[in-house]
N, C-alpha and C positions, 0 to 999 in steps of 0.2 A: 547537533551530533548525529552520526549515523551508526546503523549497528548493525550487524548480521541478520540473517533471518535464512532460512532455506524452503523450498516447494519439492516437493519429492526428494530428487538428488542434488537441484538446482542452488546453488549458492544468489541471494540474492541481496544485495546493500540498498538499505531504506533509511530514509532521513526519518529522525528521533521526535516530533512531535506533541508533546500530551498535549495541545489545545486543536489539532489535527485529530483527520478521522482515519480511515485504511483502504488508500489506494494503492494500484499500482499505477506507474507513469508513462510518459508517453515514450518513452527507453523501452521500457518494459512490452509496448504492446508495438511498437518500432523490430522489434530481435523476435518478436510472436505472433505478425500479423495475422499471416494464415489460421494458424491456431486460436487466435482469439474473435475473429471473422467466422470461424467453423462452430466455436464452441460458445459465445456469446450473444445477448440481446443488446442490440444499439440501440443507447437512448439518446434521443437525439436533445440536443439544448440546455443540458444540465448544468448548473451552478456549481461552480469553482469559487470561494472568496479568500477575502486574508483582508489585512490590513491597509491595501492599494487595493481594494474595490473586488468586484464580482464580474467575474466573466460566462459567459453562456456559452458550453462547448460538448459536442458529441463525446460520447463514453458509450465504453462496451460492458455489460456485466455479465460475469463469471459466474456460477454458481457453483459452491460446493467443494473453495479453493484450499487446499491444506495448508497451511506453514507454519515453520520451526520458526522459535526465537526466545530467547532469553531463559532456555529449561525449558517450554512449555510448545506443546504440540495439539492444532485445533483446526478446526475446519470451518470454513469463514463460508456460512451460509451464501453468501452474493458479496462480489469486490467488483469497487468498479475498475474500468482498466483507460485512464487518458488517453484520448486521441489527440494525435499533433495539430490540432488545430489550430492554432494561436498561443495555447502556454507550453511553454518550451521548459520542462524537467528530463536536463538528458544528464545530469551527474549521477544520479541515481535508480533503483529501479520502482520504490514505489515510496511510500509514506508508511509509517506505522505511528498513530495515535491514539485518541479517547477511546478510538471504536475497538482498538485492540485490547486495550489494557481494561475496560468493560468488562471484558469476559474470564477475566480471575480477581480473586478474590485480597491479594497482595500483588504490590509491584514493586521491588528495586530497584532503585535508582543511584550506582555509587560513582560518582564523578571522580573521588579518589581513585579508586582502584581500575573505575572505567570499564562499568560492567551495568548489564541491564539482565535484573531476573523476574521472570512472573509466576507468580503459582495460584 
């Protein structure tokens, strides 16, 4: 599933997650190069996994990222930002999982009504 989320005024679609962490994608840093080239530290060789294995690929990190989503508004000490190097996430703009939902204390989940709340 994918859900809303926002960065200042910025409308952003993130793939739905809880066993994910909170990126943003290579879409994301694809429409942001410069800005994320100006305002980030590249870390070079970082681990991306899932279920088809583990890849070692360059990431930018942000610090100090705001975003809206589900009710709740916070400030993501460091996000990392994928670089297109090999894994290709262009339908969306980043991930929101574990690492999001960590930082409140309840989480909604209604696949009926098709609503995600955090508080």
């Amino acid at each position: 599933p994918y859900i809303e989320a926002f960065t200042n005024e910025e409308r952003l679609l993130m793939h739905f997650d809880t066993g994910g962490s909170l990126d943003l994608s290579a879409k994301y840093f694809a429409e942001h190069e410069d800005e994320v080239k100006a305002n980030g530290r590249l870390k070079e060789g970082g681990g991306i996994g899932g279920f088809g294995g583990v890849k070692f690929i360059n990431k930018y990190m942000l610090k100090n990222f705001p975003i809206q989503s589900g009710g709740s508004s916070v400030t993501i000490p460091e996000i990392a930002v994928l670089t297109n190097d090999g894994v290709v996430f262009d339908q969306y703009d980043g991930l929101i999982g574990a690492d999001f939902i960590r930082l409140h204390t309840k989480t909604t989940v209604n696949f009926d009504k098709m609503f995600v709340r955090f508080e």
